[in-house]
DRENLO-348402 format. One record per residue (C-alpha): x, y, z; residue in three letters. Coordinates in steps of 0.25 Angstrom, whole numbers, plus 5000, padded with zeros to 4 digits. Layout:
<pts>
((X Y Z) ALA)
...
</pts>
This chain:
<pts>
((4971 5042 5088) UNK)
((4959 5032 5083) UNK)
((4960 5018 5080) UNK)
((4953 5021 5067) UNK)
((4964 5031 5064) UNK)
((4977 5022 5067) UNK)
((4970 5011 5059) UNK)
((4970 5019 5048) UNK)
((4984 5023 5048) UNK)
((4987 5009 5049) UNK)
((4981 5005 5037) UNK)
((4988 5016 5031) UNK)
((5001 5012 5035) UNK)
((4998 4997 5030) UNK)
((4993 5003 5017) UNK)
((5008 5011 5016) UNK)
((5015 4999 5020) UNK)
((5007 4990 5009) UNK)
((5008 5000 4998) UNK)
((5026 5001 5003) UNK)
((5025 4986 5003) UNK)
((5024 4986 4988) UNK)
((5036 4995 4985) UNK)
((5044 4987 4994) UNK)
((5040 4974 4990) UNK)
((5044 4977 4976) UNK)
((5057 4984 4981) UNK)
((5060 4973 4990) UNK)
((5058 4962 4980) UNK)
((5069 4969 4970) UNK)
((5080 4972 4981) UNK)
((5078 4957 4987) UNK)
((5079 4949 4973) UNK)
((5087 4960 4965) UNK)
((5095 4966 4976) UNK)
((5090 4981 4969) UNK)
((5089 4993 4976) UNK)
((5077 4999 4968) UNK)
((5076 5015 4971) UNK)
((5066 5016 4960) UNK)
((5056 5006 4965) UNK)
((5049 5020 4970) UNK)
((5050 5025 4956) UNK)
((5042 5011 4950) UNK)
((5031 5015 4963) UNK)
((5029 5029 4956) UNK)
((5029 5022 4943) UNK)
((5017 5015 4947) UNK)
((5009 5026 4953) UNK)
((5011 5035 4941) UNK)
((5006 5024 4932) UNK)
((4994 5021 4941) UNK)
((4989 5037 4943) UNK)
((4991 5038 4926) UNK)
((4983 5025 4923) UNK)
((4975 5029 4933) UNK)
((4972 5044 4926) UNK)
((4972 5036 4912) UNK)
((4961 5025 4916) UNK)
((4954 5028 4929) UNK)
((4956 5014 4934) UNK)
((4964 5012 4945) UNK)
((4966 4997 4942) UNK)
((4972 5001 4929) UNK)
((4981 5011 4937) UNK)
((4986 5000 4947) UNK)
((4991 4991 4935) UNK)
((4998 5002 4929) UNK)
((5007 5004 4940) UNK)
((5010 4991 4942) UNK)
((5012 4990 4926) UNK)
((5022 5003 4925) UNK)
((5029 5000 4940) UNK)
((5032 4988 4934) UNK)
((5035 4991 4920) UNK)
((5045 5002 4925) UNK)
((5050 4992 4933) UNK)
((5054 4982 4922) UNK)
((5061 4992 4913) UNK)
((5069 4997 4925) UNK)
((5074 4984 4930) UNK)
((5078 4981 4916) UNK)
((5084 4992 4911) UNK)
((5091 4997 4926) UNK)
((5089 4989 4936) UNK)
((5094 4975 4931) UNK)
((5107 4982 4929) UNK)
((5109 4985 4942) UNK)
((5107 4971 4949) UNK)
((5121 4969 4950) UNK)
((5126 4984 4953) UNK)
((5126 4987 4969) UNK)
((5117 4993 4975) UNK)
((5122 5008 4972) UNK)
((5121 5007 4958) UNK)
((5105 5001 4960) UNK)
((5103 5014 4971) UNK)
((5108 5022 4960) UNK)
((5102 5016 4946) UNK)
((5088 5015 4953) UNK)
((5088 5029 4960) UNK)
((5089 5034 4945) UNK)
((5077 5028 4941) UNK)
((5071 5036 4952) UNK)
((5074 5047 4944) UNK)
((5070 5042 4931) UNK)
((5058 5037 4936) UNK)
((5054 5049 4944) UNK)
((5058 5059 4932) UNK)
((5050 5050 4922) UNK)
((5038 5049 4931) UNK)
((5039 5065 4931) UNK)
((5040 5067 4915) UNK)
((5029 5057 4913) UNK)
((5017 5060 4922) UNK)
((5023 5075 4928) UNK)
((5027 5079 4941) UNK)
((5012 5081 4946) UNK)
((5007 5070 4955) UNK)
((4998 5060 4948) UNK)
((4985 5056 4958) UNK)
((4979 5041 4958) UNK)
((4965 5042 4963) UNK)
((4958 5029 4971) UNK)
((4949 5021 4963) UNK)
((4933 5024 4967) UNK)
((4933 5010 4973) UNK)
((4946 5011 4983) UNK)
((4942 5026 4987) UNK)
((4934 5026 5000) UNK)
((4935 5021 5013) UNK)
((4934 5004 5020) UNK)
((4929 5003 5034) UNK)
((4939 4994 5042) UNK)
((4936 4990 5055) UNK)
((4936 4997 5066) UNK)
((4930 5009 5061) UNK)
((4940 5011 5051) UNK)
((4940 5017 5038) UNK)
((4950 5016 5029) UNK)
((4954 5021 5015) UNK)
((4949 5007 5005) UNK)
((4960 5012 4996) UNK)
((4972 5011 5006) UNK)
((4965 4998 5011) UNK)
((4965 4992 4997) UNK)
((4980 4997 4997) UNK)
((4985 4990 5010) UNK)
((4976 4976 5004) UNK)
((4981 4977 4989) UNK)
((4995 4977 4994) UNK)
((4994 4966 5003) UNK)
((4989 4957 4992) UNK)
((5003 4962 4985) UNK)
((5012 4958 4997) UNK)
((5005 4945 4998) UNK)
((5004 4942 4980) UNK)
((5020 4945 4982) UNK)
((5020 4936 4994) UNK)
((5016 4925 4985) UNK)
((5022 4928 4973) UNK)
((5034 4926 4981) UNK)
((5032 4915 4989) UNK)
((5024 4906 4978) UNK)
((5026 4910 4964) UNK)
((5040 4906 4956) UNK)
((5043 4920 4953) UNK)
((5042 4922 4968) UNK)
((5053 4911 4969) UNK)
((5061 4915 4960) UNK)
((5061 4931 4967) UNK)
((5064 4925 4980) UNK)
((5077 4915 4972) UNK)
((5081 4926 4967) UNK)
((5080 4935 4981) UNK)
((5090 4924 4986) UNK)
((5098 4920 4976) UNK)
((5097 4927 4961) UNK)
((5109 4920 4955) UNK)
((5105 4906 4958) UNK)
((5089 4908 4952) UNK)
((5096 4914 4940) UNK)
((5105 4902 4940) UNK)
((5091 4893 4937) UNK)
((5088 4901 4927) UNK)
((5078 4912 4932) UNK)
((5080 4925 4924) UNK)
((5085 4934 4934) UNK)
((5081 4946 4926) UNK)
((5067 4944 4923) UNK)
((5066 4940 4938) UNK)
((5072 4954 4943) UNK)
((5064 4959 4933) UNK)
((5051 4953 4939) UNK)
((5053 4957 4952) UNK)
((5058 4971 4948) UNK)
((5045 4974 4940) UNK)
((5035 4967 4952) UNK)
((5042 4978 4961) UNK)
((5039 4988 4953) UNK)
((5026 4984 4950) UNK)
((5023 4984 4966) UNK)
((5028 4998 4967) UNK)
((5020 5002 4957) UNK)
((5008 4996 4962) UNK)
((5012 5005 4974) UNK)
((5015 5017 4970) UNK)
((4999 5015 4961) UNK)
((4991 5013 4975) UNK)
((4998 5024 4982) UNK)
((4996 5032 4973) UNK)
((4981 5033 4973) UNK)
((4985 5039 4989) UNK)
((4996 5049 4984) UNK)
((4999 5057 4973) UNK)
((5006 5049 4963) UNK)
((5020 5057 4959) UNK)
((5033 5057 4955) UNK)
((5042 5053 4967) UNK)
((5034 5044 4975) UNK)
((5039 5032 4974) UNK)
((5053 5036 4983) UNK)
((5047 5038 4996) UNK)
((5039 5023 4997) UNK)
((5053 5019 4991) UNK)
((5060 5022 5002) UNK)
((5049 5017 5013) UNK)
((5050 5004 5003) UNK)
((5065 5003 5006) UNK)
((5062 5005 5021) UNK)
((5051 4994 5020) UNK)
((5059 4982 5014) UNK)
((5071 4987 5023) UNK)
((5061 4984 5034) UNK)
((5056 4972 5030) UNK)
((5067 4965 5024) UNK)
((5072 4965 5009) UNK)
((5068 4956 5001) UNK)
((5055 4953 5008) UNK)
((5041 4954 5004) UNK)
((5037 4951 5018) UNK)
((5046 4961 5023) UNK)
((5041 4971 5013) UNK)
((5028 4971 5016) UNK)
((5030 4969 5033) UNK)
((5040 4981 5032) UNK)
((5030 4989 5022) UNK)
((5019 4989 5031) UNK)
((5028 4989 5044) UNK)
((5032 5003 5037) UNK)
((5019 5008 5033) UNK)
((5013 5007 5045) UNK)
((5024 5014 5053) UNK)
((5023 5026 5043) UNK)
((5011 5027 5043) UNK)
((5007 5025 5059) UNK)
((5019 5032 5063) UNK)
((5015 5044 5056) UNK)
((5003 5042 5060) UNK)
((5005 5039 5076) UNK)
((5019 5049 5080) UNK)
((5012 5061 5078) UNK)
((5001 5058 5087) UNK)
((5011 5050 5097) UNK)
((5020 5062 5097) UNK)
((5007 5073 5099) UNK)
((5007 5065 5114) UNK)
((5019 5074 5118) UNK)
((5022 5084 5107) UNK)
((5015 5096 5102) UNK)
((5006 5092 5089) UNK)
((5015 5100 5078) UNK)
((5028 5092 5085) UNK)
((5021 5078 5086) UNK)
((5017 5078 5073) UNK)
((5032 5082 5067) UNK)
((5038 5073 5078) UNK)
((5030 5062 5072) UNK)
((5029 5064 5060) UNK)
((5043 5064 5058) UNK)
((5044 5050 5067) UNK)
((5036 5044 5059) UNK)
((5043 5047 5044) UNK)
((5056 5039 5051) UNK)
((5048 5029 5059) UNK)
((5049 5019 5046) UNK)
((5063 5022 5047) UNK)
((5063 5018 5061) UNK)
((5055 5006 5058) UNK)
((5065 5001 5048) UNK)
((5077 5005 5058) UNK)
((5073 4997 5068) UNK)
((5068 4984 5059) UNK)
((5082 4984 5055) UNK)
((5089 4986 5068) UNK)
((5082 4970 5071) UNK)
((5080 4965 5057) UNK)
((5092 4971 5048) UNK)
((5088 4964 5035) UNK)
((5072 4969 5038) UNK)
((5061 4961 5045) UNK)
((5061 4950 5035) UNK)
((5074 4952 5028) UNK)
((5083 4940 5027) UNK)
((5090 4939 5041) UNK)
</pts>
C-alpha cells in the first residue's frame, strides 16, 4: 500500500464528508431551531440534482446548472414548509416522521413522472475535468479537489452568517428560546421559513455537485439522509461545528475503512474472505463510530452537555 494511494482515499473521504456536511448542516439547522424531524430533506437533495443535470442539458453551462439547484431545492422547500410542514411544528414527532415520509413519496413519484425513471447524467465542466498535482507525488482528481474547497467556503459563509450577521442571531434566539424572540416581535414564521428554504437550498447544492460523479436518479437522496442523520447524531444537534467535524469524522471512516479492512484482513485470511470480511466491517464501521461517540458524549461531540 503506497502513500500516494492512502493520500488519495483520504481526500476522497474529506470530499464525501464535505459534500455530507452540507445535507446535515441544512438538516441540523431545522431539527435545532424548529425541533422537525425532516425525512424529505433527501427528497430537496434530489431535487436539486435533477434541476442541475436538466439546466445543465438545456444550456451547457454548468454554472447555470448549480444555481438551478439551489433555486429549485429551495423553491420546493418553501412551498412545502408552508403548505405541510408548518402545520406540523406543534404535533409530536410521530406525526412529522409520518407527514414528511409522504413527501418522500410524492416527491420521489413526481420526479419519476417528470423526468422518467432513467438516470439523468451531469457531465464536469472542461475546466474542472483533469487532474492537480499535490505534493508528495500526488495527483488528484481537480474536480473533487474543487468539491472538498467549495464546501469549506460553505461551512465557513455559515459560520459567519451565524455568528456575525442579525438573522444568525435571531436563528440562534430562536434555537434557545422561540416563544421569547416571538415575544419582541420577530415573525416566527417567515424565520422557520428562511431557515427551512436555506437547508434545502444546501441539499440542493449537494445533491447538483455529486451528481456530476454519479448518475443522477430517482431515489438517491435516502441513503446520504440516513449518513446525514448519523452525522449530526455524532456531532451534536443543533451544531454547525458538530456538523461539519462529524461529516468529515464520517467520510473519512467510510471511505478509509473500505479502503484499509480488506487489505488488513488479506494479512490472515484468503483474498475472496478478506475482502467480504472487510468489506462488510466497513459498511458498519460509521455505525461503530457513532456508537462509541455516544457511549462518552450522549448528546454528540458538540451537543449541549
Amino acid at each position: 500500500m503506497s502513500f500516494v494511494l492512502l493520500a488519495e482515499q483520504t481526500l476522497n473521504g474529506l470530499q464525501f464528508g464535505v459534500m455530507l456536511f452540507l445535507m446535515a448542516a441544512g438538516l441540523t439547522l431545522i431539527f435545532g431551531v424548529m425541533g422537525l424531524i425532516n425525512l424529505a430533506h433527501g427528497s430537496l437533495y434530489m431535487i436539486g440534482a435533477f434541476a442541475a443535470a436538466a439546466t445543465a442539458a438545456a444550456t451547457g453551462s454548468f454554472v447555470l446548472a448549480l444555481g438551478a439547484s439551489l433555486v429549485a431545492a429551495a423553491i420546493a422547500g418553501v412551498i412545502v414548509e408552508v403548505t405541510v410542514i408548518r402545520r406540523l411544528y406543534d404535533r409530536d414527532h410521530l406525526d412529522q416522521v409520518l407527514a414528511t415520509f409522504a413527501l418522500i413519496l410524492i416527491f420521489s413519484e413526481g420526479t419519476r413522472w417528470i423526468f422518467g425513471s432513467f438516470p439523468l447524467f451531469l457531465d464536469t465542466p472542461d475546466y474542472l475535468s483533469g487532474t492537480v498535482s499535490l505534493p508528495f507525488g500526488v495527483q488528484y482528481s481537480l474536480y473533487r479537489l474543487t468539491l472538498i474547497i467549495a464546501g469549506l467556503l460553505v461551512a465557513v459563509g455559515l459560520f459567519w452568517m451565524i455568528a456575525k450577521t442579525r438573522i444568525g442571531i435571531r436563528i440562534r434566539a430562536g434555537e434557545n428560546d422561540r416563544e421569547m424572540i416571538a415575544a419582541l416581535g420577530v415573525d416566527i414564521s417567515r424565520l422557520y421559513t428562511l431557515i427551512f428554504a436555506l437547508g434545502a437550498a444546501l441539499a440542493g447544492l449537494a445533491g447538483a455537485l455529486i451528481g456530476a460523479i454519479q448518475s443522477v436518479q430517482v431515489g438517491m437522496g435516502e441513503p446520504v439522509l440516513i449518513l446525514a442523520f448519523v452525522v449530526i447524531v455524532v456531532g451534536g444537534i443543533g451544531s454547525i461545528k458538530g456538523a461539519l467535524v462529524g461529516a468529515i469524522l464520517i467520510g473519512l471512516t467510510d471511505t478509509l475503512g473500505r479502503f484499509l479492512l480488506p487489505k488488513l484482513f488479506a494479512l490472515v485470511l484468503e483474498p475472496a474472505q478478506a475482502a467480504s470480511v472487510g468489506s462488510s466491517l466497513a459498511s458498519m464501521s460509521i455505525y461503530i463510530l457513532m456508537a462509541a461517540v455516544l457511549v462518552f458524549r450522549p448528546k454528540g461531540l458538540f451537543g449541549d452537555s
